[in-house]
N, C-alpha and C positions, 0 to 999 in steps of 0.2 A: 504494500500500500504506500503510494507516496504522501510524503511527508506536507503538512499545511503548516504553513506560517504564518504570525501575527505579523501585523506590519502598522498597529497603531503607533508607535514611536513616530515611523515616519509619516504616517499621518498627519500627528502634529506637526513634524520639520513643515512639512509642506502649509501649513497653515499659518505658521509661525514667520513663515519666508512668504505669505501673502502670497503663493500659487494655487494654481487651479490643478486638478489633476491632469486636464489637456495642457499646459503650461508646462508640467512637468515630462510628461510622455513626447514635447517636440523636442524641451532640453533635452534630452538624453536619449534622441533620433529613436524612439518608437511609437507607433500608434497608440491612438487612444484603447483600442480594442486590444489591443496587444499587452497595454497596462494593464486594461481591467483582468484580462485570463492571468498576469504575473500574481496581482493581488488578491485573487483569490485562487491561486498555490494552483492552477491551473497547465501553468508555465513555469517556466524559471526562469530569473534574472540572469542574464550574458554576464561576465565579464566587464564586460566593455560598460554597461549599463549603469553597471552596481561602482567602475570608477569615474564616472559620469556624474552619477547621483552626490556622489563625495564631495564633486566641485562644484557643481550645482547646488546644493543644501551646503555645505561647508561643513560636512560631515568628518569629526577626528577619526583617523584610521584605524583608530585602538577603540573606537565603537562602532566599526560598520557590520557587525553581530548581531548587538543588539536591534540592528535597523531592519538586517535581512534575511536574518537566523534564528531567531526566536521560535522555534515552534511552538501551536497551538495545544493545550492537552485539556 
């Protein structure tokens, strides 16, 4: 069974930084629909995405865990 992840932390980031979730999905070059299937553990975040997200949020690299690893239980 694949694994679901919370992702309210970044939730906040995104709210806290005045984004929209389409705001966020062009920063870090994917679709709207492409976000939504990541955020609900549909998907998984690229690489590429998740150091994207770091520059864009201004995310410390010593908590990008808690942002995109958290699993649900």
């Amino acid at each position: 069974m694949k694994t679901k992840y919370k992702y309210n932390k970044l939730f906040g980031r995104l709210a806290e930084m005045g984004l929209t979730r389409e705001d966020y999905a062009k920063a870090i070059g994917t679709s709207r629909s492409s976000l939504a299937a990541k955020l609900n553990s549909q998907r998984d975040f690229t690489q590429a995405e998740i150091s994207e997200s770091v520059k864009v949020l201004k995310i410390p690299t010593s908590e990008i865990s808690t942002y995109f690893f958290t699993p649900e239980v």
